[in-house]
VOVEX-710149 format. One record per residue (C-alpha): y, z, x; chain. Coordinates in Angstrom, 1 decimal. Example, Ala and Ser with C-alpha at 12.3 -4.5 7.8 and 13.67 -1.06 7.14 Angstrom:
% VOVEX-710149
<vexba y="-4.5" z="7.8" x="12.3" cadena="A"/>
<vexba y="-1.1" z="7.1" x="13.7" cadena="A"/>
END
This chain:
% VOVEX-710149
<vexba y="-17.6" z="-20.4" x="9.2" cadena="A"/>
<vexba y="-15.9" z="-17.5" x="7.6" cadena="A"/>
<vexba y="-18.3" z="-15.7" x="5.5" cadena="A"/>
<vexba y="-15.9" z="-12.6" x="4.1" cadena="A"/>
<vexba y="-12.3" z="-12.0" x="4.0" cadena="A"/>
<vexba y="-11.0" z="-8.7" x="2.2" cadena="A"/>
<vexba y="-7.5" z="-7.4" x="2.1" cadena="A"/>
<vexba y="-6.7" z="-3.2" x="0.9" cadena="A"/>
<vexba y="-3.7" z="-1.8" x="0.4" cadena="A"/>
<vexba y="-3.7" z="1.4" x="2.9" cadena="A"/>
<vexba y="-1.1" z="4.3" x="2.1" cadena="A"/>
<vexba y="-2.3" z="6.9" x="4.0" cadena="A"/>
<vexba y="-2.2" z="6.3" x="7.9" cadena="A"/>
<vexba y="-0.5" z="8.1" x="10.4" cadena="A"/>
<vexba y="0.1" z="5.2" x="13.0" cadena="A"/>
<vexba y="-0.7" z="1.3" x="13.0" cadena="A"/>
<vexba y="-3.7" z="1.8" x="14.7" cadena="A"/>
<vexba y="-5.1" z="3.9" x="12.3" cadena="A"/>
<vexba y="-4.7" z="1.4" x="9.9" cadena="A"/>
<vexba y="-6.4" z="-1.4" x="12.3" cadena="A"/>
<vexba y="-9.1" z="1.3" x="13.1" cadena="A"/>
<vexba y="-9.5" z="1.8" x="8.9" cadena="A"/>
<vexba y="-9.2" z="-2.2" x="8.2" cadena="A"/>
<vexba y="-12.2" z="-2.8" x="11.4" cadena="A"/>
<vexba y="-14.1" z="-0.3" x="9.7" cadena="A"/>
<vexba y="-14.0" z="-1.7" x="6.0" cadena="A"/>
<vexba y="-14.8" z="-5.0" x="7.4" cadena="A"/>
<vexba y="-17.9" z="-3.9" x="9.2" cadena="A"/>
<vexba y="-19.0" z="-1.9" x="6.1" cadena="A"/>
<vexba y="-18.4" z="-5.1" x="4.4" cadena="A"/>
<vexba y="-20.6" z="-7.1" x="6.6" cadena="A"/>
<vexba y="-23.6" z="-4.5" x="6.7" cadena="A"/>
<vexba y="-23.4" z="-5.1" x="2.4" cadena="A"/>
<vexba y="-22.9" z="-9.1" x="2.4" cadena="A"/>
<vexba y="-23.6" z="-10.8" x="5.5" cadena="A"/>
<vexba y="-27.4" z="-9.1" x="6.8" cadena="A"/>
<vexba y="-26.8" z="-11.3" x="9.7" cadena="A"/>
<vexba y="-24.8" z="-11.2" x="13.2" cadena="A"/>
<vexba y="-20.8" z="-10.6" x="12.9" cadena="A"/>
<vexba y="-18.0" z="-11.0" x="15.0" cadena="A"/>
<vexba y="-14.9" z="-8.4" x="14.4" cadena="A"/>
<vexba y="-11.4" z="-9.2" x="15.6" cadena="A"/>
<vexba y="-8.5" z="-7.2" x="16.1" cadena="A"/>
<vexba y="-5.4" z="-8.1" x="17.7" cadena="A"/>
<vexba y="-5.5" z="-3.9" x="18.9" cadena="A"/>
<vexba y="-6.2" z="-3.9" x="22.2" cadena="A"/>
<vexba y="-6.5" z="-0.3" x="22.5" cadena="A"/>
<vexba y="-8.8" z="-0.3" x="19.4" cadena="A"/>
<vexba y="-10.8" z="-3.1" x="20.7" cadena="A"/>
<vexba y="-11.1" z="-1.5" x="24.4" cadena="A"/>
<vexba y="-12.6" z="1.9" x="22.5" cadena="A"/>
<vexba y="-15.0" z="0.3" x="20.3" cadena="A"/>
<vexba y="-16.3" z="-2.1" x="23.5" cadena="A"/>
<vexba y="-17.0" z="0.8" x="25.5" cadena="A"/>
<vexba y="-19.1" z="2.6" x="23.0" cadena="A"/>
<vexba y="-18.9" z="6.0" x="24.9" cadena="A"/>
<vexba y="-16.5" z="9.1" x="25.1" cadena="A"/>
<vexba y="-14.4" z="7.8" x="22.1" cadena="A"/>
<vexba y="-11.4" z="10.0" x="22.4" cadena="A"/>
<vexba y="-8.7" z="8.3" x="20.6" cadena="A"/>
<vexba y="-6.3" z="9.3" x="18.2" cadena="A"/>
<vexba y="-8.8" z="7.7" x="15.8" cadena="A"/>
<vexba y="-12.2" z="8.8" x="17.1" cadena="A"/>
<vexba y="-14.1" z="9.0" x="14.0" cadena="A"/>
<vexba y="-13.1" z="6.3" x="12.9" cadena="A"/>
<vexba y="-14.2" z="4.5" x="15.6" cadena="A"/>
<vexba y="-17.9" z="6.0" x="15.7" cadena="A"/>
<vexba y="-18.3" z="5.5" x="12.0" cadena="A"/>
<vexba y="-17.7" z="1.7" x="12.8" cadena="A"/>
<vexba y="-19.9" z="1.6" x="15.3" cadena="A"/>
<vexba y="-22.5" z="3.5" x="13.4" cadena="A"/>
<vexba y="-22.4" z="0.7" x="10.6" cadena="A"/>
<vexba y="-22.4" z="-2.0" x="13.3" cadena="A"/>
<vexba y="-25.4" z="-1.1" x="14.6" cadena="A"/>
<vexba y="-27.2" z="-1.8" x="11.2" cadena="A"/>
<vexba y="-26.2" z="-6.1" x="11.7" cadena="A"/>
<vexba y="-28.4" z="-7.7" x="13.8" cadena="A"/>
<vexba y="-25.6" z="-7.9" x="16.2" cadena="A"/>
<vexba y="-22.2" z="-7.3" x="16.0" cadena="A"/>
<vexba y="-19.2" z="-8.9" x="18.6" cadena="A"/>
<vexba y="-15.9" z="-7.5" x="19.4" cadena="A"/>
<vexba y="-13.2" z="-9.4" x="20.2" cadena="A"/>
<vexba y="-9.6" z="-9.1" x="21.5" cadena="A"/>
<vexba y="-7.7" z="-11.9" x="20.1" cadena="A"/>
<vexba y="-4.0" z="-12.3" x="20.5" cadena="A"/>
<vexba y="-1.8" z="-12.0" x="17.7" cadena="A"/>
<vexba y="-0.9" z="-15.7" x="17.2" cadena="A"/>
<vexba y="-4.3" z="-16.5" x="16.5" cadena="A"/>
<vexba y="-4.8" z="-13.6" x="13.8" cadena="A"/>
<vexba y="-2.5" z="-15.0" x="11.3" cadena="A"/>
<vexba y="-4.5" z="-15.5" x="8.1" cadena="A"/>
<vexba y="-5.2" z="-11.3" x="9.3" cadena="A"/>
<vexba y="-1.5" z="-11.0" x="9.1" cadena="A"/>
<vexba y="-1.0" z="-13.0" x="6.0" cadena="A"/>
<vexba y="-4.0" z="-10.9" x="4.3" cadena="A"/>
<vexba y="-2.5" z="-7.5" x="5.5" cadena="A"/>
<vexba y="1.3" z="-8.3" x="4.1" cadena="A"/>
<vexba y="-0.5" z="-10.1" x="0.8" cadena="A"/>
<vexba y="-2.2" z="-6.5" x="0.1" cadena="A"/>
<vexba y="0.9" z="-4.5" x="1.0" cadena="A"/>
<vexba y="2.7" z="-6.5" x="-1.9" cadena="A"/>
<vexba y="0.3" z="-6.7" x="-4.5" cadena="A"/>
<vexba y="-1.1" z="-3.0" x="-3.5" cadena="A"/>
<vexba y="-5.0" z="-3.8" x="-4.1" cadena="A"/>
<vexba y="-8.5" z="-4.8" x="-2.4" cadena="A"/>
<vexba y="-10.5" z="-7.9" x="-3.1" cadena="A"/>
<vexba y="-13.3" z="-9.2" x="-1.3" cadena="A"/>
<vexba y="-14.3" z="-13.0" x="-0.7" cadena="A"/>
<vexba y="-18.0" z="-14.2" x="-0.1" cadena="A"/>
<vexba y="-18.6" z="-17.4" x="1.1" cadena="A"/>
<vexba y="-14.5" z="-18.7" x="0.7" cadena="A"/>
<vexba y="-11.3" z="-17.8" x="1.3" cadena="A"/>
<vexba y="-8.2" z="-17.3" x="-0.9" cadena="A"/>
END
């Protein structure tokens, strides 16, 4: 059951795993406001995904990111992180191109657009 699905707009990123890094970390902020209950993030970012598994000597070009996300994870009761490949992230995909053309955020509880 999907229990939250957000799209932003995000202008300001220096590579596309910044932006993954940014979008993982709105999610799980997200979750720690809505969901109070055990979460599953996915990201088609392998080198993203590899960092935040490992949990120690975050040294990629998006570092703090990384820690801040892992910071807010730890306030869920448990929190998952999976690799998924890209084929199955396509409602991601649709959400990311939706926000690009419409340039702004929504959040949906409980549904999905």
């Amino acid at each position: 059951m999907v229990l939250l699905t957000s799209w932003r707009a995000i202008f300001q990123a220096r590579s596309a795993m910044e932006v993954e890094a940014m979008a993982c970390l709105e999610g799980v902020r997200l979750a720690v406001e809505w969901c109070h209950q055990p979460a599953i993030l996915e990201s088609d970012c392998s080198a993203l995904v590899g960092e935040l598994q490992k949990e120690t000597s975050l040294r990629s070009q998006v570092c703090f990111i990384e820690r801040e996300t892992l910071e807010f994870g730890r306030l869920l009761p448990e929190l998952k992180i999976r690799l998924v490949r890209r084929e199955q992230n396509s409602v991601e995909d649709k959400l990311a191109h939706l926000a690009k053309r419409t340039t702004h955020t929504a959040v949906w509880h409980m549904q999905v657009p």
